[in-house]
Structures are given as structure tokens and as C-alpha cells.
N, CA, C and O atoms as CSV, one atom per row, in Angstrom:
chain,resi,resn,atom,element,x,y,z
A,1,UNK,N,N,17.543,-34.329,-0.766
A,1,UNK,CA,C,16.905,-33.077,-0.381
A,1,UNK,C,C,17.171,-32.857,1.107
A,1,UNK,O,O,16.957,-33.698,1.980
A,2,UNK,N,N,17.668,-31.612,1.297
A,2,UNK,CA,C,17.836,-31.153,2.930
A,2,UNK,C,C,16.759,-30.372,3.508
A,2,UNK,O,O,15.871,-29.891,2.804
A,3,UNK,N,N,16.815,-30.214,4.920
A,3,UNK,CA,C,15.592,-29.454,5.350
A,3,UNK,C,C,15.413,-28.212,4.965
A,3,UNK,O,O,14.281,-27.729,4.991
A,4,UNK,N,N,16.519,-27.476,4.536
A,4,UNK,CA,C,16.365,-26.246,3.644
A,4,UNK,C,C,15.251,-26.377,2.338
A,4,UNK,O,O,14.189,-25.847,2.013
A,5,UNK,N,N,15.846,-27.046,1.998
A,5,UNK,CA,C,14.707,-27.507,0.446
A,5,UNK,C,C,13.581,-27.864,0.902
A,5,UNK,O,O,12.614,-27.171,0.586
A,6,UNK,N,N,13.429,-28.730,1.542
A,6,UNK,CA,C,11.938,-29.403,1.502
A,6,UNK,C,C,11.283,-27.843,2.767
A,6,UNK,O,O,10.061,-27.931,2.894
A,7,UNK,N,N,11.721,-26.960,3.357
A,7,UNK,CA,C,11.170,-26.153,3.685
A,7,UNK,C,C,11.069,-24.703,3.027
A,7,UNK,O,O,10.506,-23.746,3.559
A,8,UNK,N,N,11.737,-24.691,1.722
A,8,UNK,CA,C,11.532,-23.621,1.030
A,8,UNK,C,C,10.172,-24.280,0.097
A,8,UNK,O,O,9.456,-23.440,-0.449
A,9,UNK,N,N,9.870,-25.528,-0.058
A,9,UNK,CA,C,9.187,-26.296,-0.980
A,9,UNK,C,C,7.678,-25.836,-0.088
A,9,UNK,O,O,6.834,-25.090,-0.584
A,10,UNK,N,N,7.588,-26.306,0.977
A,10,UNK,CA,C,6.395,-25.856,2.046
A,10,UNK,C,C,6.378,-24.365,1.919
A,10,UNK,O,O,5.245,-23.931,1.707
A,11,UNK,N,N,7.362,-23.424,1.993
A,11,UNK,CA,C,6.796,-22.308,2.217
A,11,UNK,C,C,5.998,-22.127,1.025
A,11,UNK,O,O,4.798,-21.860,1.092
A,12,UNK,N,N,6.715,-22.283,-0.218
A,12,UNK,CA,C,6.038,-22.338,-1.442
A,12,UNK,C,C,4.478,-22.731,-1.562
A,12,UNK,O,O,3.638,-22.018,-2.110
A,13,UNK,N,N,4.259,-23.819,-1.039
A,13,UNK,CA,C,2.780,-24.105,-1.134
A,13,UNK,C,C,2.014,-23.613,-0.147
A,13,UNK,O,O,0.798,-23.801,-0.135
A,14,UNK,N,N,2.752,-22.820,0.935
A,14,UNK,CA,C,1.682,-22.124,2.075
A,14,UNK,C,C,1.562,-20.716,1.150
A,14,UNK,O,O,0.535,-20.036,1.137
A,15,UNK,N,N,2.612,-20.434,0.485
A,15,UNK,CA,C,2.095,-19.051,0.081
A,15,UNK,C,C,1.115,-18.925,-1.298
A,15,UNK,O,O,0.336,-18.010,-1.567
A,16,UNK,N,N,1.379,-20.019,-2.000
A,16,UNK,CA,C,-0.046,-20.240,-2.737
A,16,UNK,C,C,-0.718,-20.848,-2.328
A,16,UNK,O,O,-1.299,-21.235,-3.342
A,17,UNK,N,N,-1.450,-21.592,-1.073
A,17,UNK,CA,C,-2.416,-21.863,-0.841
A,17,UNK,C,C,-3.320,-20.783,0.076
A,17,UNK,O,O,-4.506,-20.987,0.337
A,18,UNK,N,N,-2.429,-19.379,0.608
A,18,UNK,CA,C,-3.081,-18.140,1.021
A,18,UNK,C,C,-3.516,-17.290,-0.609
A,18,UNK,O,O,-4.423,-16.464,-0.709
A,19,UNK,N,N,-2.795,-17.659,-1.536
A,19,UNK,CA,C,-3.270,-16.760,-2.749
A,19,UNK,C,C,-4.262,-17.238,-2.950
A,19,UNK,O,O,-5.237,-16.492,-2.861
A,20,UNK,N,N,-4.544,-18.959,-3.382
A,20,UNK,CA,C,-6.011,-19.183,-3.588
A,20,UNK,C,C,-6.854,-18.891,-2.717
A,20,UNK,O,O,-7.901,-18.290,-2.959
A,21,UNK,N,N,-6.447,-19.334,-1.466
A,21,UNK,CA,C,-7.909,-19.146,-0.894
A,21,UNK,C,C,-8.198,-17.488,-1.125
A,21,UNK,O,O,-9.295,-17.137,-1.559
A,22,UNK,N,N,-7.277,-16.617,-0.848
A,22,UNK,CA,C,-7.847,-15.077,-1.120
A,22,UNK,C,C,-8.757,-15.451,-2.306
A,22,UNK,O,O,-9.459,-16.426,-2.038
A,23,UNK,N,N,-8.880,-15.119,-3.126
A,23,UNK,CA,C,-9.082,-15.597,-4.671
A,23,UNK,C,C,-10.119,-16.184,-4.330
A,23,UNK,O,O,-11.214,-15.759,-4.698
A,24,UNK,N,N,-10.026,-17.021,-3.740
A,24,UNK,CA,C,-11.291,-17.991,-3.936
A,24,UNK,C,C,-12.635,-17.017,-2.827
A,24,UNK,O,O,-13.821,-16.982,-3.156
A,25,UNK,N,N,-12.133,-16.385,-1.663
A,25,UNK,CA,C,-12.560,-16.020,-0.962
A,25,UNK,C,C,-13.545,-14.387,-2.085
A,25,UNK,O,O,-14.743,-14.223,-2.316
A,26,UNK,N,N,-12.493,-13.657,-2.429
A,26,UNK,CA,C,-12.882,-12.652,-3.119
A,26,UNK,C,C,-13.938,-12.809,-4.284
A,26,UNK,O,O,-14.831,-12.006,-4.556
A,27,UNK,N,N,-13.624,-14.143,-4.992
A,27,UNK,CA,C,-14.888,-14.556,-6.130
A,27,UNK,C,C,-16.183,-14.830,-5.040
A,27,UNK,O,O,-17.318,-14.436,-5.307
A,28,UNK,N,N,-15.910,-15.438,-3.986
A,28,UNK,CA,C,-16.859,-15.765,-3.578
A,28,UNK,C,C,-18.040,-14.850,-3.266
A,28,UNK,O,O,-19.257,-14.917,-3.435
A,29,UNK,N,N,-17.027,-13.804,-2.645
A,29,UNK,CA,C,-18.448,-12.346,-2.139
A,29,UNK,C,C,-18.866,-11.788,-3.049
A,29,UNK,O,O,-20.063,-11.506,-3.100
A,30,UNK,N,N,-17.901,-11.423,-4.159
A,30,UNK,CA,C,-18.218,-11.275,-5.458
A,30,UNK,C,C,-19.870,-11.985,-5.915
A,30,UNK,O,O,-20.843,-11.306,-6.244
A,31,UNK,N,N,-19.835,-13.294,-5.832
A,31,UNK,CA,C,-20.710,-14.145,-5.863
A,31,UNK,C,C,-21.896,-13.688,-5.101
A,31,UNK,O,O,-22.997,-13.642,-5.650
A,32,UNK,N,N,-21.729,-13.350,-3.865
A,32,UNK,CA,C,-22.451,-13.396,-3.037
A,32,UNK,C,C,-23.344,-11.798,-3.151
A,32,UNK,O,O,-24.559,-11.676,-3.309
A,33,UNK,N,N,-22.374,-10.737,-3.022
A,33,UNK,CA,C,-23.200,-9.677,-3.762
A,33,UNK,C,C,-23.945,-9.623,-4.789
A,33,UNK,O,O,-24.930,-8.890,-4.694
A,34,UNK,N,N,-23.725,-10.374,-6.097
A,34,UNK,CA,C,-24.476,-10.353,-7.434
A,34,UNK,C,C,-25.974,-11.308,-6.881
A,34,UNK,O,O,-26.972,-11.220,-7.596
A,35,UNK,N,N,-26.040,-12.242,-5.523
A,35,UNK,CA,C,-26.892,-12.850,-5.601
A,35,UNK,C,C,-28.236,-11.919,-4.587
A,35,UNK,O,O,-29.401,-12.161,-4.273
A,36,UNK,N,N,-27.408,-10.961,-4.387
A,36,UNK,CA,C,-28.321,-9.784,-3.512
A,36,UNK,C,C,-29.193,-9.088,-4.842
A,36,UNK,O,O,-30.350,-8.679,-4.747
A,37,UNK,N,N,-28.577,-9.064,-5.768
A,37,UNK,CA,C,-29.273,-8.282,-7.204
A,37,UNK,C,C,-30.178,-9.060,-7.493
A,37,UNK,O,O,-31.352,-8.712,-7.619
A,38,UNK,N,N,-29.746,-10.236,-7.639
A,38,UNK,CA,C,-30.547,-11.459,-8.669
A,38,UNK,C,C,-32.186,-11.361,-8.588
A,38,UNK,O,O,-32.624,-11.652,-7.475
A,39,UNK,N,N,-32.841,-11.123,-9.243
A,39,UNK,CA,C,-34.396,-11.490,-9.035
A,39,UNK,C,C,-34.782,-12.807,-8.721
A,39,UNK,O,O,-35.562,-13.282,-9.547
A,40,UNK,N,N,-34.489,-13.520,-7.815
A,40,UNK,CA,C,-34.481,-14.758,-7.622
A,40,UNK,C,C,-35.531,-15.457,-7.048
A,40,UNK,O,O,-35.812,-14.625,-6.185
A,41,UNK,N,N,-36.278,-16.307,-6.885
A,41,UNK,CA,C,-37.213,-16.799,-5.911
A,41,UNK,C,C,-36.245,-16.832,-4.657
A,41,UNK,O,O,-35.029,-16.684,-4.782
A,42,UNK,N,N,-37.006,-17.079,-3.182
A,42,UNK,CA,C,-36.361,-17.182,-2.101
A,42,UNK,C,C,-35.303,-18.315,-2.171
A,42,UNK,O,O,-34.076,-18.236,-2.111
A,43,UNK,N,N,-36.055,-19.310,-2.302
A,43,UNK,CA,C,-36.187,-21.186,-2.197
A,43,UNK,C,C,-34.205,-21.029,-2.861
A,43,UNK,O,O,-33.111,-21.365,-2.408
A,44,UNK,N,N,-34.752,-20.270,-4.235
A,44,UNK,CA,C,-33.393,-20.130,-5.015
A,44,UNK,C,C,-32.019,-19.392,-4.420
A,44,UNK,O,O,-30.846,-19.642,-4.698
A,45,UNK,N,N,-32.542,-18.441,-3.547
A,45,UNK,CA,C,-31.268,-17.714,-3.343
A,45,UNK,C,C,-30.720,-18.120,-2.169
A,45,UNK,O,O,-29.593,-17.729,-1.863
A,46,UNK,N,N,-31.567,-19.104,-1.208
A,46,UNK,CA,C,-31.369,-19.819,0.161
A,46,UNK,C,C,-30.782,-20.809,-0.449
A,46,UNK,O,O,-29.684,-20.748,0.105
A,47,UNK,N,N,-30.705,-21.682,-1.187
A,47,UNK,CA,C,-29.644,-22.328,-1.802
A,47,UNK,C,C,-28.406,-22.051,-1.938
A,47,UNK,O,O,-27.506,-22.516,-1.239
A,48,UNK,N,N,-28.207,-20.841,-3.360
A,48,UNK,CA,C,-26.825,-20.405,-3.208
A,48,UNK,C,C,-26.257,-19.745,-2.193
A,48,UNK,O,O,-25.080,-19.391,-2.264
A,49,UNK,N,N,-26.829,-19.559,-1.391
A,49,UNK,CA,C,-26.492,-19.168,0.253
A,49,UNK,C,C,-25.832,-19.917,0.963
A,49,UNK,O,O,-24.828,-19.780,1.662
A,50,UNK,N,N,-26.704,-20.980,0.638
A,50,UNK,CA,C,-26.188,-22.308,1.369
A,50,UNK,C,C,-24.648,-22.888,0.710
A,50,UNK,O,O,-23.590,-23.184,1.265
A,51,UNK,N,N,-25.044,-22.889,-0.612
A,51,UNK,CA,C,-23.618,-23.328,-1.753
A,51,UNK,C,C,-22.523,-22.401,-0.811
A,51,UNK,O,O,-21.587,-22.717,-0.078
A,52,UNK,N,N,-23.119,-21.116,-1.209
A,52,UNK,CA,C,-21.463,-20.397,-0.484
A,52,UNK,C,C,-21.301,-20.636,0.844
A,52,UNK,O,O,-20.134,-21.026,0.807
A,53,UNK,N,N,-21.682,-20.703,2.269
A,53,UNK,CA,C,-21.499,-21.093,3.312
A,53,UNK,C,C,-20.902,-22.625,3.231
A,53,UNK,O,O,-20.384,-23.091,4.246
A,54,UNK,N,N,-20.960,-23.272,2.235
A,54,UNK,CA,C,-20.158,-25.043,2.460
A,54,UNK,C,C,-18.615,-24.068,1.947
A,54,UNK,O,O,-17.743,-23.957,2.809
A,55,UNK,N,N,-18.428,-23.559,0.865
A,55,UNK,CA,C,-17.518,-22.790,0.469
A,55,UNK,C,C,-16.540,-22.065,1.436
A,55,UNK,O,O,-15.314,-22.169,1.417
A,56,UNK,N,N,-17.425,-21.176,2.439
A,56,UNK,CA,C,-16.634,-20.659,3.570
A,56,UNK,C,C,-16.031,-21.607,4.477
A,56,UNK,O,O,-15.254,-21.229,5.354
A,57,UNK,N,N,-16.385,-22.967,4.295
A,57,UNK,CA,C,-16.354,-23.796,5.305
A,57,UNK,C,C,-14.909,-24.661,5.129
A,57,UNK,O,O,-14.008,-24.996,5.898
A,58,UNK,N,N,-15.221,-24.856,3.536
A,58,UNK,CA,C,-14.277,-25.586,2.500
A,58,UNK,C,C,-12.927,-24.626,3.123
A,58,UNK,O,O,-11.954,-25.236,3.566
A,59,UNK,N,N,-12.935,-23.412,3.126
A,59,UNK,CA,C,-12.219,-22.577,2.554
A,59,UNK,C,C,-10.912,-22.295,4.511
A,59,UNK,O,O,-9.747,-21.940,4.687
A,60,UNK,N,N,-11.901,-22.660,5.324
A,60,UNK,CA,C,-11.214,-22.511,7.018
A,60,UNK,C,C,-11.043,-24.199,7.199
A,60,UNK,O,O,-10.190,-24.628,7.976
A,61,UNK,N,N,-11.943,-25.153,6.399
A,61,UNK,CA,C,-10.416,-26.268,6.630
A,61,UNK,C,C,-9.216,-26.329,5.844
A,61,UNK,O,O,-8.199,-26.826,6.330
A,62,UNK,N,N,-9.238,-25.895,4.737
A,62,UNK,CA,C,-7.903,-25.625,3.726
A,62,UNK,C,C,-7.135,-24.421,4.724
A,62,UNK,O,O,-5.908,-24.328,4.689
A,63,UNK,N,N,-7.823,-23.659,5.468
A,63,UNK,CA,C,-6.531,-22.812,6.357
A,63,UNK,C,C,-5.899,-23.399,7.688
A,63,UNK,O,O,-4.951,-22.892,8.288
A,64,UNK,N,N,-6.619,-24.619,8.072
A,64,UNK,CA,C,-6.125,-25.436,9.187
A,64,UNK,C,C,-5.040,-26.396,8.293
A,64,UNK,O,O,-3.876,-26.377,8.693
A,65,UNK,N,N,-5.285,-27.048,7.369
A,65,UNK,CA,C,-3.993,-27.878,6.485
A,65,UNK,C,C,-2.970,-26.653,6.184
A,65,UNK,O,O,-1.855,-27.142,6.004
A,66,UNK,N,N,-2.947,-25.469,6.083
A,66,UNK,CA,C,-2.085,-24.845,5.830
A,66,UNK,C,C,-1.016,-24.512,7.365
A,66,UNK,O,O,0.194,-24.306,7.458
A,67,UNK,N,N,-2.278,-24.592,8.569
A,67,UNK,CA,C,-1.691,-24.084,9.467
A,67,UNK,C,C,-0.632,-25.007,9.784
A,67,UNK,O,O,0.441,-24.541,10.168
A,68,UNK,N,N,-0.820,-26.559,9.649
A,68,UNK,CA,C,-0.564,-27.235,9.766
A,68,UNK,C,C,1.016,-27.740,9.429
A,68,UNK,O,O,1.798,-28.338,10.167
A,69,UNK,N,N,1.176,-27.313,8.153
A,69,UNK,CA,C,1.966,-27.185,7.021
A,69,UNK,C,C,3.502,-26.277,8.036
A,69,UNK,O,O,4.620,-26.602,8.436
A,70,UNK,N,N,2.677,-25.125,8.054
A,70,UNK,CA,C,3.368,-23.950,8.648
A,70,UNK,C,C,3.847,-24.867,10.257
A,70,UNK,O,O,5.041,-24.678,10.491
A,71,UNK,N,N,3.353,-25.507,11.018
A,71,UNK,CA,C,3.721,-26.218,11.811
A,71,UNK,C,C,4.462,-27.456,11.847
A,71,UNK,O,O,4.911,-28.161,12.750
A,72,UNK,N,N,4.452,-27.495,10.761
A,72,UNK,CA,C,5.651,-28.888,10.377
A,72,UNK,C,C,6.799,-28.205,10.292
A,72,UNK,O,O,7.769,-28.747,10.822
A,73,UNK,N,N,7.051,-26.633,9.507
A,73,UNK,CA,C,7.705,-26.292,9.080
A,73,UNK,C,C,8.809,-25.254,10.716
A,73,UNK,O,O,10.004,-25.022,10.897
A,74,UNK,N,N,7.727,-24.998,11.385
A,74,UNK,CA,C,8.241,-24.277,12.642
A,74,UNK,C,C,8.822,-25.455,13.019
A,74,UNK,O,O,10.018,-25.262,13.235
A,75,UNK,N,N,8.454,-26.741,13.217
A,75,UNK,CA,C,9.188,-27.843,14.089
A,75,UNK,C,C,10.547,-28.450,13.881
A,75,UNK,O,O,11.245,-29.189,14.575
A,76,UNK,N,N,10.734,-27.743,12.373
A,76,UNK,CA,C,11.573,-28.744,11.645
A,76,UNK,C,C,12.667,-27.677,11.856
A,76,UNK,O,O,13.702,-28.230,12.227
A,77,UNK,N,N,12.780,-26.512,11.763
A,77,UNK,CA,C,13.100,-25.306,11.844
A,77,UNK,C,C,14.192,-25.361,13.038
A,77,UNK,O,O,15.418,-25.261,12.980
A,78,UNK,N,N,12.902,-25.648,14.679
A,78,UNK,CA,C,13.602,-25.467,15.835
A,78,UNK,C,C,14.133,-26.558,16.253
A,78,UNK,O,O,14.973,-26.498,17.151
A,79,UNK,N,N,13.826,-27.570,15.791
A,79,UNK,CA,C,14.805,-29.245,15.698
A,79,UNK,C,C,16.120,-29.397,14.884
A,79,UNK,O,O,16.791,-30.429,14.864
A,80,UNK,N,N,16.410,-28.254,14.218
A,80,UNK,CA,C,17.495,-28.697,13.393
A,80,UNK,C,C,18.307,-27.294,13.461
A,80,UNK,O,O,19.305,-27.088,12.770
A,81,UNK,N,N,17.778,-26.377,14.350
A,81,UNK,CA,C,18.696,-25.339,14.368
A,81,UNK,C,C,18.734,-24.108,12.958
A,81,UNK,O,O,19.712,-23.383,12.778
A,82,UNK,N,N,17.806,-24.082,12.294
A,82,UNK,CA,C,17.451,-23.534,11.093
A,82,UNK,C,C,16.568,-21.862,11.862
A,82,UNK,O,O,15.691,-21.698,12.709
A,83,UNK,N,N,17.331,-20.995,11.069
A,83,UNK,CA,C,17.189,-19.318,11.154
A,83,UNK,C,C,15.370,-19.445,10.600
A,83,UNK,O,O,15.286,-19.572,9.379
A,84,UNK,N,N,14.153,-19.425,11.261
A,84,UNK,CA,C,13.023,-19.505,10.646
A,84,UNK,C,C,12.479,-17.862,10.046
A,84,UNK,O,O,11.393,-17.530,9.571
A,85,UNK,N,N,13.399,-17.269,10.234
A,85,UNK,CA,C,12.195,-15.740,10.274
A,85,UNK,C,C,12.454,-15.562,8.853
A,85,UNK,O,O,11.597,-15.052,8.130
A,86,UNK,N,N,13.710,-15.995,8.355
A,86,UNK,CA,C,13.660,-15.628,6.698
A,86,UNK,C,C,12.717,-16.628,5.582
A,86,UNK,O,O,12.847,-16.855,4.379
A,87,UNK,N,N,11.798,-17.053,6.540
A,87,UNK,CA,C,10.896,-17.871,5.419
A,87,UNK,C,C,9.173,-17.170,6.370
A,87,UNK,O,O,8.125,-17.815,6.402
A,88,UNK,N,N,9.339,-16.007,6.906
A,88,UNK,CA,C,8.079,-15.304,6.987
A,88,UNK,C,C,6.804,-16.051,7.682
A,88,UNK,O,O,5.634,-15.855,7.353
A,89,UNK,N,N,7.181,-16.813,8.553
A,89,UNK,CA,C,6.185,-18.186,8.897
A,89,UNK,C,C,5.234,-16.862,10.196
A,89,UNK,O,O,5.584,-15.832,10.772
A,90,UNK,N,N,3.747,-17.820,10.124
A,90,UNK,CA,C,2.763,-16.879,11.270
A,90,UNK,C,C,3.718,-17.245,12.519
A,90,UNK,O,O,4.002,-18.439,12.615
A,91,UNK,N,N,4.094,-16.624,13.206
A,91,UNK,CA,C,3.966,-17.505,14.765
A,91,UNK,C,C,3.300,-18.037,15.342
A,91,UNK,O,O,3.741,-18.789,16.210
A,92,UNK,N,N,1.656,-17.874,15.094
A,92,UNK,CA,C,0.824,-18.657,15.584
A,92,UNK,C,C,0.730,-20.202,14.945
A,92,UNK,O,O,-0.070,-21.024,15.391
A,93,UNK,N,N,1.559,-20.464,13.950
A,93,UNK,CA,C,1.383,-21.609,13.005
A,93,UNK,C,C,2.167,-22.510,13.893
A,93,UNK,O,O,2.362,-23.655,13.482
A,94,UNK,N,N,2.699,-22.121,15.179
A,94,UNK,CA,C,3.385,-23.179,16.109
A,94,UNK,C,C,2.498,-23.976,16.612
A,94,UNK,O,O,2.945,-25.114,16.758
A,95,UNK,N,N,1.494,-23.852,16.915
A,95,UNK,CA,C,0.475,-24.250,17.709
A,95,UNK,C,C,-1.026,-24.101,17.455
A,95,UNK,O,O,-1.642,-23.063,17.696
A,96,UNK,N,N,-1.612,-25.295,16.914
A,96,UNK,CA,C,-2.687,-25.318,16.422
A,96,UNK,C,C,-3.460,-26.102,17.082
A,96,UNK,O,O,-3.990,-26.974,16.393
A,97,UNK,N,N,-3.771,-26.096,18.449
A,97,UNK,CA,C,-4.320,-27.488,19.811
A,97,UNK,C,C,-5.629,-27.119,19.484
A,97,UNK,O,O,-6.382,-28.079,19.313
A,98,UNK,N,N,-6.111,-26.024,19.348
A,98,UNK,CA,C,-7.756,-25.831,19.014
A,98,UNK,C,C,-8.300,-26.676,18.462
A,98,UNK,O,O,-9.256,-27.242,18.991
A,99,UNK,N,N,-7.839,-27.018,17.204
A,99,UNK,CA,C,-8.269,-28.238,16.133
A,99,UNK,C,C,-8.088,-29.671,16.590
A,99,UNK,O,O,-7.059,-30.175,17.040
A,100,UNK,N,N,-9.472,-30.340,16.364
A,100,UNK,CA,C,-9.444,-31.888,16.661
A,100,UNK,C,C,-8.169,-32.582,16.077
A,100,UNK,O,O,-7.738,-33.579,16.657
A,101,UNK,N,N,-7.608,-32.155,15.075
A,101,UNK,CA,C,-6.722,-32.812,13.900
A,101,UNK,C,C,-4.988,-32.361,13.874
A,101,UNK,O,O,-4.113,-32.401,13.009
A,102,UNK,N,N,-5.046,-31.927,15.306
A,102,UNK,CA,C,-3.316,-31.527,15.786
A,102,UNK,C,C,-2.276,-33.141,15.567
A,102,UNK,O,O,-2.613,-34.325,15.593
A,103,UNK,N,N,-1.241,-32.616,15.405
A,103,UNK,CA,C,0.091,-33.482,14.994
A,103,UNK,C,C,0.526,-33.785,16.424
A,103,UNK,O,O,0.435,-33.006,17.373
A,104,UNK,N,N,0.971,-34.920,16.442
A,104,UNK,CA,C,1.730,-35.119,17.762
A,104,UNK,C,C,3.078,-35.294,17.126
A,104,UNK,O,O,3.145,-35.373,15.899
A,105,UNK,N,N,4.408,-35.375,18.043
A,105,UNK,CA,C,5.293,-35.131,17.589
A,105,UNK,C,C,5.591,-36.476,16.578
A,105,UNK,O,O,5.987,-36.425,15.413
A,106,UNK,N,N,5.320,-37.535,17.276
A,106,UNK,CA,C,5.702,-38.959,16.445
A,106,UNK,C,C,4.986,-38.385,14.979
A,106,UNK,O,O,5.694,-38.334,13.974
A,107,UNK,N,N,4.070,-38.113,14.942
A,107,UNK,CA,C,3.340,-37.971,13.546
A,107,UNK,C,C,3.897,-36.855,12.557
A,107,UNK,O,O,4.117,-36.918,11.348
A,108,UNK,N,N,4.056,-35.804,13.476
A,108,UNK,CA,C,5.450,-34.912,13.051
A,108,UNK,C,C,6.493,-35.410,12.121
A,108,UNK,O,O,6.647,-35.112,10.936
A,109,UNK,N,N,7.317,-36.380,13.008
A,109,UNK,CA,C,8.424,-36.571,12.252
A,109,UNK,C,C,7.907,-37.669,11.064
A,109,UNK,O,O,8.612,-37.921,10.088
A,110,UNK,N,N,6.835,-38.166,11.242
A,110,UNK,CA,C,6.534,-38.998,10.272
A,110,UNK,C,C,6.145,-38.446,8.713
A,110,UNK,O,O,6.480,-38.983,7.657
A,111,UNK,N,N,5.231,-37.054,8.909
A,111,UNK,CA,C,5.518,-36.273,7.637
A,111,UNK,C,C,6.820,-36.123,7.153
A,111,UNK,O,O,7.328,-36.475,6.088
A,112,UNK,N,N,7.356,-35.425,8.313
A,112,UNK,CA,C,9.229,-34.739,7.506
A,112,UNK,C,C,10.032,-35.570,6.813
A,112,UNK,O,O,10.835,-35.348,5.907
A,113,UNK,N,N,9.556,-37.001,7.611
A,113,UNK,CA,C,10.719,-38.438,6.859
A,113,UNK,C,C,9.658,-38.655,5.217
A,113,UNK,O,O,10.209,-38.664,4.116
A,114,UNK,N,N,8.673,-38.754,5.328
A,114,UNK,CA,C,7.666,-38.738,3.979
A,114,UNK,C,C,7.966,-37.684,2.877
A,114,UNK,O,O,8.090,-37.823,1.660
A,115,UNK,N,N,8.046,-36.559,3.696
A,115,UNK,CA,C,8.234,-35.312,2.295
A,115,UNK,C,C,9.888,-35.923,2.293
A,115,UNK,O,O,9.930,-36.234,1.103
A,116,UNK,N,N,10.983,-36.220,2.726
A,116,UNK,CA,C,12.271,-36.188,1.749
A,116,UNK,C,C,12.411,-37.693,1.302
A,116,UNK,O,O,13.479,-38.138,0.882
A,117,UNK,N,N,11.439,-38.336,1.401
A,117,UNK,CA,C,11.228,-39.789,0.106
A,117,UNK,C,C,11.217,-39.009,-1.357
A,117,UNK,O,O,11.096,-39.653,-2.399
């Protein structure tokens, strides 16, 4: 497998892992409106309140592993001389330092050698 492949393989799972989370995001309010109807005790609806807020939570660390993803994929891109714009990547997916859980480069290349095992 060449870096072409194993980066058409990543784009692949960044672009379904933005479909689920939409999806998951859209059931969720979905969810969340029907629980505005519900005749519910308080106790009860401060719960599923709570359920969906771990959900929103679930849902922005699955977009940091994606960002992530997308940043393996920018690195591998400008290390090997590879045209990146025809695989639609964020530009912001270069740089993700905000997050406690950033890649350093050693760890970098340590994914890229892992995904073509």
C-alpha cells in the first residue's frame, strides 16, 4: 500500500465519521425537542438532559480523532510531495495544539508506518 491508498483510505473514514456524527448529532436534537413535549417529572427530564450533554461531549471528542486523522493525512501529504486539495481536507486539520492529545512528529510517523502494516 502507498501513501495514495492509505490516504484515500483516511479520507474515507473522515468522511463517514462527519456523516455519523451529523446523524448522530441530528437524532440527538430530535431527541432533545420530543423531551421538551414529554410530560415528564423534572428529576426525569434533568436526566435525559444530562444523557444528551455526555452525547454532545462523546460527539466533540470523536471530532478531535477525526481532526487528528485529517492531520496525519496533511503531514503525510506535505512530506511526500502529494497534491492535497483533491482529497478536500479542512485546513485547519493541520494544526490541532488546542487539544491536550496533539501528535508530535515522532508519533506522527509512528501512525503512518502502523496504517501500511
Amino acid at each position: 500500500m502507498n501513501y495514495e491508498d492509505t490516504i484515500l483510505q483516511l479520507c474515507e473514514v473522515i468522511k463517514e465519521s462527519e456523516y455519523n456524527a451529523q446523524s448522530i448529532l441530528d437524532n440527538t436534537q430530535n431527541i432533545d425537542d420530543l423531551l421538551i413535549e414529554l410530560n415528564l417529572a423534572h428529576h426525569q427530564k434533568t436526566k435525559l438532559s444530562n444523557l444528551i450533554s455526555n452525547i454532545y461531549g462523546l460527539l466533540q471528542n470523536q471530532d478531535l480523532h477525526r481532526q487528528k486523522i485529517e492531520r496525519v493525512v496533511n503531514f503525510v501529504c506535505e512530506n511526500n510531495g502529494i497534491d492535497k486539495s483533491k482529497y478536500n481536507l479542512a485546513p485547519s486539520a493541520k494544526n490541532i495544539d488546542a487539544s491536550e492529545d496533539t501528535l508530535d512528529a515522532d508519533e506522527l510517523e509512528a501512525l503512518i508506518k502502523s496504517m501500511q502494516s
